[in-house]
Structure formats: structure tokens, C-alpha cells
N, C-alpha and C positions, 0 to 999 in steps of 0.2 A: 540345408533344405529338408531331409529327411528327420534333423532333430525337430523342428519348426513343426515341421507338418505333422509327426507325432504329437507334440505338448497343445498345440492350439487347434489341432483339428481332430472330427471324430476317428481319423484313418491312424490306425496303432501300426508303426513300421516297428519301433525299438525295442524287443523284447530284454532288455535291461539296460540303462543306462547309466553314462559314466558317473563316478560320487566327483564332488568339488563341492570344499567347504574354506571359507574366506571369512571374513570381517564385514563382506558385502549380506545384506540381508538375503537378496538373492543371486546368488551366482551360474545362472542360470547360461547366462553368456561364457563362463570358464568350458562349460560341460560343451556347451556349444561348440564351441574352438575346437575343444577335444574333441568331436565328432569327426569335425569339419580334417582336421588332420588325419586322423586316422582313416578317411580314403582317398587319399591322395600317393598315387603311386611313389615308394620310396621314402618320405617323411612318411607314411604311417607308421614305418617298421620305427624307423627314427626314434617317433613321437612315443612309441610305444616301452623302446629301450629306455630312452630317458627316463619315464617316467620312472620304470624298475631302480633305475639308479638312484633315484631319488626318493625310494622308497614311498612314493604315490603310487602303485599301478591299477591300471581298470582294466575293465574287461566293457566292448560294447558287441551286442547281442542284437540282429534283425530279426525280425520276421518276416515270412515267406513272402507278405505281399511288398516289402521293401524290394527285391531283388532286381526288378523293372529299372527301378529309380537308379540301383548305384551299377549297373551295369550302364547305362545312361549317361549315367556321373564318368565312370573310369573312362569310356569310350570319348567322352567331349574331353577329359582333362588330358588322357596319353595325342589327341587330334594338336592340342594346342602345344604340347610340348612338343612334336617332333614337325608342325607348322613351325616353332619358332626356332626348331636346329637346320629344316631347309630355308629357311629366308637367310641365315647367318650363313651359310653355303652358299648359297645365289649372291649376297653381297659380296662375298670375299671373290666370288667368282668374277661379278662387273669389277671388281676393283682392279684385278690382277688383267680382264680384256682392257679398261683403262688406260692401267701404263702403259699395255703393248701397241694398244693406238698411236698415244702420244710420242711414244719410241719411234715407229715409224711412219708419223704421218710428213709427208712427202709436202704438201700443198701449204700454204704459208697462212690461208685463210682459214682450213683445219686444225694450224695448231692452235693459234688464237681462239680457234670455236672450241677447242678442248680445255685451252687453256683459263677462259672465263667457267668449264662445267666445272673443272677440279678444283678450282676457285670457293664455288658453291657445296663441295661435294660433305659426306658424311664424318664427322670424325674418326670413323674408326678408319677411316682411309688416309689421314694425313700420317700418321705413324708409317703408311708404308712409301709415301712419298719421301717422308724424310732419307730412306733407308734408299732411294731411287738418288735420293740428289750425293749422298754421302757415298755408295759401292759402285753403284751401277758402271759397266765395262765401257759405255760409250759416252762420251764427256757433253754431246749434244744433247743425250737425255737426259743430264746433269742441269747440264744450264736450262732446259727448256724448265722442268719442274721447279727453279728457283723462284721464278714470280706467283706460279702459283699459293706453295707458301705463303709469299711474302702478305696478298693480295688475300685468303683464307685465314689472313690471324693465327697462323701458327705460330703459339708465343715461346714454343722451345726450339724453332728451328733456327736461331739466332746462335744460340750455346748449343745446340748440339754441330752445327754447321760447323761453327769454330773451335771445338776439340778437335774435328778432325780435318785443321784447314791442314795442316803439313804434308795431308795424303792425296792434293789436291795439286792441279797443274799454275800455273801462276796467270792463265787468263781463267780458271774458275776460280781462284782466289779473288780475284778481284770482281769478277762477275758475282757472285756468293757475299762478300762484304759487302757491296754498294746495294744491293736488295737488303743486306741484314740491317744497312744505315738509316734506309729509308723506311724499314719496316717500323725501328724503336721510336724514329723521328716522329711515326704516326702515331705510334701507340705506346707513347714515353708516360703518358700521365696514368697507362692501364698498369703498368708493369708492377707485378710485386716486389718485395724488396729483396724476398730470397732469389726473384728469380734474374732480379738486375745482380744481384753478387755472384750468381752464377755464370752470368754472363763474362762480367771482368773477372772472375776468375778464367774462365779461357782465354781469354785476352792477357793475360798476366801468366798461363801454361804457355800460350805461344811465344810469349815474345820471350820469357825467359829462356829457354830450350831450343826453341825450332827457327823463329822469322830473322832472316838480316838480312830480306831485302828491302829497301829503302822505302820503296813503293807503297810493299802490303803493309809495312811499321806504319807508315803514313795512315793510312784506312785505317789501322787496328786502333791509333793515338785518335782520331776523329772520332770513332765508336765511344771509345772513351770519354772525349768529351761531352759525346751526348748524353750517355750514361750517368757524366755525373748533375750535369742540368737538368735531371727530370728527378733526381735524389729530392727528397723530403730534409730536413734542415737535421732528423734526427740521425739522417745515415750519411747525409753527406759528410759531417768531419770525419767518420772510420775510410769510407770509399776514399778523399783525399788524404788519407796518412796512409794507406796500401796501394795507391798512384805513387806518390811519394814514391814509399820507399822502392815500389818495383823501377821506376825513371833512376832511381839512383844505384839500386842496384844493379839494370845492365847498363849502366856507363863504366861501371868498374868494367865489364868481360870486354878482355883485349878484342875478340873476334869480333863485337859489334859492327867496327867500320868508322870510321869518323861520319859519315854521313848521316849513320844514324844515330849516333853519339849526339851532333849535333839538334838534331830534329830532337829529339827526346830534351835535349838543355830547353828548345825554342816551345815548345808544348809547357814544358814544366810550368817555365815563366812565363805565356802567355796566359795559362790556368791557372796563376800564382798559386801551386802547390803548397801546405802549408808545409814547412818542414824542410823544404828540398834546399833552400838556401845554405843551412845549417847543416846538411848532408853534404851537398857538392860541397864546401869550404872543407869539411872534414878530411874527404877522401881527396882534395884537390891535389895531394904528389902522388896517385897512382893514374893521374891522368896525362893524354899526349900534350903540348905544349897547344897546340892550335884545339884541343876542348879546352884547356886552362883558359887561355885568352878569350875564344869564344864564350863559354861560360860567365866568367866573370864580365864581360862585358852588357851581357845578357845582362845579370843578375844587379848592374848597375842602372842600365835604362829601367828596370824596372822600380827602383829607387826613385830615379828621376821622373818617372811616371805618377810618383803619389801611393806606391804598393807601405801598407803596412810590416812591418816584420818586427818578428821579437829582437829588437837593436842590441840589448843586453848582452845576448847569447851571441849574437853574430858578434857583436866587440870584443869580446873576448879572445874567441875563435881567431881573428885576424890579427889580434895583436900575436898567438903562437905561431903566424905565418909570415905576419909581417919581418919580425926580426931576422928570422933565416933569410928571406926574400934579400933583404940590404947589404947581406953579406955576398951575394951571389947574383950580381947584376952582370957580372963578366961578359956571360951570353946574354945575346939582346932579347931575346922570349922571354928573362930571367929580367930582365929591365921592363917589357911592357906588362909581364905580370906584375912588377913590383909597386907600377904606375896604377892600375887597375885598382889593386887591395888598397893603397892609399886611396883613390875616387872614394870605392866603398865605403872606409872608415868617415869620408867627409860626408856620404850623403847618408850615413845612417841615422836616424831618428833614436832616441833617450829608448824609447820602447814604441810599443803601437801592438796593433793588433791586424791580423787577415781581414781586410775589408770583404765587401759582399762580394760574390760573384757576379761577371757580367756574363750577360747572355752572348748564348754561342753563334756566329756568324753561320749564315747560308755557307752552304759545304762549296770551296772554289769547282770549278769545272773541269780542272784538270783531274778531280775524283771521279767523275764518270765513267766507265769502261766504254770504250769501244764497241760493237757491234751487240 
């Protein structure tokens, strides 16, 4: 303002002004800037080091009838910056009365009426919800701030939920996945891609390390499946080769449990995994007698089903299984193994390929949590 009304008006404020010289015929607008910065509490000093360092510097010079104006100026411009550090104050402050409402709101009808505001509420508040649903001392203020979330499009509270499901009781486990199921189910086609691998990668820290109950495995392999039916064709073959091999690699870990040994076989081969066929035959003598037969029984319906697989590679594979297998029928697991791997070798095809994916089923009801 004060350069402006200098150059185009009779009122002389600038008793010398900044030089700027460009390729522009007139750079009149540089000098401008440079006004304009240099009374601006804090960037002037700034604007003014720079320039020294870059071997530009100016000098800008008022005149006395200027001193109205930028006294004016500093007063409106320091107004709006310490207006905009108490609103940022007053926000953190409603955010923090917020949670402690919803903490203790007693009445069933207030917490739905808080829970539709936090819903709506401002971004810089869902960060502190998350950190409510993940620490917080009282596991009711846990679960309450879950559907908020879920319902506000919080698209990291998904993967941050499930890094830290292990620290979590096993009805907020399961209350916290079935909101996170629901959440991707909505917003499966928004998801980016870094941020669906982030996802399965907690999913893939949990199950390898922490989960072996039967239950949350259950939820986590669903998650998964939704995960990979919203994949784009260019991410789904990595997602299904690091499904793969994670399914194959906790069947090897003795502590799994058969239960979930099994569930993880019935996942694979209902999501015909590429790869896993060729994995579980590899690893098939480090496994119990009842996954071997389970297994391969699995891995034969799916045969029978019409599933592609690389036959090649699996033919091989069974022929260095079969022959041991004929020598050691003695025990009868060792006979209906032996029975199986023959099935297999009959219903393998020359070669083929992984056919398309089929779309995931509505989630059964027995995934729904309780209250």
C-alpha cells in the first residue's frame, strides 16, 4: 500500500526505494514485494538477511508523513497473528472439553449426539481421537470414539488401530476391526495404494508376532480379503505374492495352533493365493499330519473347482513327495497323505494360469461383535 501510494499518487511516503533489476521491463512489482516484506513483523528482518546473503541488499527509507500508515499496517498485521495463535488455543481447547464429554457422558442419547458432532468435527481433531481410541485408560472411551472414526473418514485409523491391536483387550479387538472392516468396505475404491500396503503390512506385523487367537486371525484374514478386492490389477499380483507368503509362512510357526493353521489353509485357497500351492507342498514335512491332510485336501477341491495353477511346477514338487510318501504308508495319515498327493497329480492340468478373482462375500454374522 505505502509503495502504491507513493508511485501513482501525489502523496510521497518513500524517501528511497528498493533497486530491482530483472529481464522484466518493468519490475516494479519485485520492489513492491520487497516493500511489502519488509514490514512485516519477523520476515522483514528475514527478507532483509537474505537478501545480504545473496549479495542484493536494499535499504527502504520513509518519510515522516508515512509513519500513520505503517503504524496502522504493524498494528493490523501483529492483530491478526496473535487472533490466529488464540483461535488455534480455543480449538485445542473445545477439542480436549470434547473428549472429556464423550468420556463421561452418562446418557445414551448424548453420546450419539456427540458422537454424530465428532463425526463432523475438524481435522486437526481426529489425530487426537485416534490417540483416545489407541491409550486412553478407560476401554469405554475406546470403543465409544471407534465409530466416530470410522463415520469421519479417518483413512489412517485403520493401520494405525492395527499396529497397536496387541495392546488392546480382545472385545476392543474385535470391536476396532469390525469398524475398521466396515470403514475400507466404504471407502475401498478411495484408498491409496501406499496407504492399503500400509494397512496389510499391520495385518502381516500382527499375525506374524502377536495374534493366535482364532477369532481376531479370522477378522484380520477378512480385512485382508477386502484389501485385496479393492487392489487395482497393477498392485494386486505384489499384495497376493506377500499374502502368499505371509499364509505360508505362519503355518510353518509350531505355536499357531491347528485352528489357525487351518483357517489360514481355507483363506488361501478360497482367495486362490498365487503361489501358496507351491509353498504349502514345499514345506508340507514341517507340518502336523491333520494340516497335511487338511491342506491338501483343500488344495484338491480347489483343483476340482476349475482353479488354474502352474501344473508344471506343482508336478514336479509331488513327484519328490510322492516317492517318500509310498515308502511310509505304515501309519495311516501316511496312507491318506499318500492318497491325496496322488488325487493331485490326477487333477493337475499341463499348466494354466490364476484365473480372475471372484468377488468377496458379504462378511457372515458371526463377524459382528456383540454390544
Amino acid at each position: 500500500m505505502l509503495y502504491r501510494l507513493d508511485r501513482f499518487t501525489p502523496l510521497r511516503l518513500l524517501a528511497q526505494r528498493p533497486e530491482a533489476s530483472c529481464s522484466l521491463v518493468d519490475c516494479s512489482y519485485a520492489a513492491y514485494l520487497v516493500v511489502c516484506l519488509d514490514q512485516l513483523p519477523v520476515l522483514g528482518g528475514l527478507t532483509r538477511e537474505l537478501a545480504d546473503a545473496l549479495g542484493r541488499p536494499y535499504e527502504v527509507r520513509f518519510l515522516p508523513a508515512a509513519w500513520p500508515l505503517r503504524v496502522a499496517f504493524f498494528i493490523a498485521t501483529w492483530t491478526w497473528i496473535l487472533g490466529a495463535f488464540r483461535l488455534i488455543i480455543q480449538q485445542r481447547g473445545h477439542a480436549d472439553d470434547f473428549i472429556e464429554a464423550l468420556v463421561h457422558a452418562q446418557d445414551g442419547e448424548r453420546v450419539r449426539y456427540l458422537q454424530m458432532r465428532g463425526a463432523r468435527a475438524p481435522g486437526f481433531m481426529k489425530p487426537e481421537m485416534v490417540s483416545v481410541v489407541i491409550a486412553h485408560r478407560s476401554e469405554l472411551a475406546r470403543r465409544r470414539f471407534v465409530p466416530i472414526l470410522q463415520h469421519g473418514r479417518m483413512f489412517t485409523f485403520p493401520q494405525t488401530f492395527i499396529s497397536h491391536l496387541h495392546e488392546q483387550s480382545a472385545r476392543m479387538k474385535a470391536w476396532g476391526l469390525f469398524h475398521s472392516r466396515r470403514f475400507i468396505e466404504a471407502e475401498n475404491a478411495a484408498l491409496e495404494p501406499a496407504l492399503r500396503d500400509a494397512i496389510l503390512g499391520s495385518i502381516a506385523f500382527q499375525l506374524r508376532r502377536f495374534e493366535s487367537d482364532p477369532a481376531i486371525v479370522k477378522r484380520l484374514l477378512r480385512l485382508v480379503a477386502v484389501l485385496l478386492d479393492g487392489a487395482d490389477s497393477r498392485q494386486l499380483g505384489r499384495l497376493v505374492g506377500q499374502v502368499s507368503s505371509l499364509c505360508a509362512a505362519r503355518l510353518r510357526r509350531d505355536e499357531s495352533g491347528a485352528a489357525v493353521q487351518l483357517m489360514l489353509i481355507d483363506f488361501a485357497v478360497r482367495e486362490r493365493l498365487k503361489g501358496f500351492a507351491q509353498s504349502f507342498l514345499y514345506h508340507l514335512h514341517e507340518h502336523a499330519p491333520d494340516v497335511q491332510i487338511a491342506g491338501l485336501r483343500a488344495l484338491n477341491a480347489m483343483l476340482r473347482g476349475g482353479a488354474a495353477v502352474d501344473g508344471a511346477v506343482i508336478r514336479k514338487m509331488l513327484e519328490r513327495r510322492i516317492a517318500p510318501m509310498s515308502r511310509a504308508c505304515g501309519e495311516s495319515y501316511n496312507g491318506v497323505v499318500y492318497a491325496e498327493l496322488l488325487t493331485m497329480r490326477r487333477l493337475l492340468p499341463a499348466n494354466g494360469a490364476t484365473p480372475p478373482r471372484r468377488p468377496v462375500a458379504a462378511a457372515p454374522a458371526d463377524l459382528q461383535p456383540a454390544g
